[in-house]
N, C-alpha and C positions, 0 to 999 in steps of 0.2 A: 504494500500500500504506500500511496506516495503521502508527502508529508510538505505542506506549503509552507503554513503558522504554525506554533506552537506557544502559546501564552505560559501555558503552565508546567515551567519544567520542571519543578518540586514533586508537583501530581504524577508527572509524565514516569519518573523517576518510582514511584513508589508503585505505578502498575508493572514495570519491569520486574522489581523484587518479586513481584507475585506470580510473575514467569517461569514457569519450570524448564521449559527447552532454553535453545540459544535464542537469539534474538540479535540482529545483526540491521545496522545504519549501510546503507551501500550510496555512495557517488555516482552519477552519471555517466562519472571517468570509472568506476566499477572500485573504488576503492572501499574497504568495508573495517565497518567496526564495529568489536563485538559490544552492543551494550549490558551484555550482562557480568560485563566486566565494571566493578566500580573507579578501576583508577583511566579506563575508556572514558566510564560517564564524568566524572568532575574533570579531565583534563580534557577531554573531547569536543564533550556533546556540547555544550553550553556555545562554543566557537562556531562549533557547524553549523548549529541552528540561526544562529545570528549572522552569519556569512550566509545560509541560503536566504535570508529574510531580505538582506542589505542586499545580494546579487543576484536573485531570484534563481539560486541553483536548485535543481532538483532533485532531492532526497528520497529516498526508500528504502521503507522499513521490511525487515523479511524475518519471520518468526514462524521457529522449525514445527512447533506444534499449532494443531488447529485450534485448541482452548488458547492458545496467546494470540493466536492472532485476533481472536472474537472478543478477546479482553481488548487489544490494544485499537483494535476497530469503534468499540462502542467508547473508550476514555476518545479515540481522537475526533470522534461523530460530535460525541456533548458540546465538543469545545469549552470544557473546563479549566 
């Protein structure tokens, strides 16, 4: 699923934790990182998302189970 905004990276952050599988940020350029990695997510995530916002890059989320995906599907629908 692709990923444009994300307001709430705290939120974003705490439905990862509740992910069982991997869970993987991938680049346009196919570059990929794992978020369920925490030192991914504070030294990462917070830049990419703010660089795709500022340069309109395109992001996508790829989450190896079907319950993550449905998790991470319905947190990114609410816009929370």
């Amino acid at each position: 699923m692709k990923i444009y905004h994300l307001k709430n990276v705290e939120g974003f952050l705490e439905v990862l934790d509740q992910c069982k599988g991997t869970v993987e940020l991938v680049s346009k350029d196919g570059d990929r990182l794992n978020l369920k990695s925490k030192l991914s997510q504070y030294v990462g995530l917070s830049k990419l998302f703010k660089e795709a916002r500022n340069l309109d890059l395109e992001l996508e989320i790829f989450a190896h189970e079907p319950e993550d995906a449905d998790r991470l599907f319905h947190f990114l629908m609410e816009g929370v």
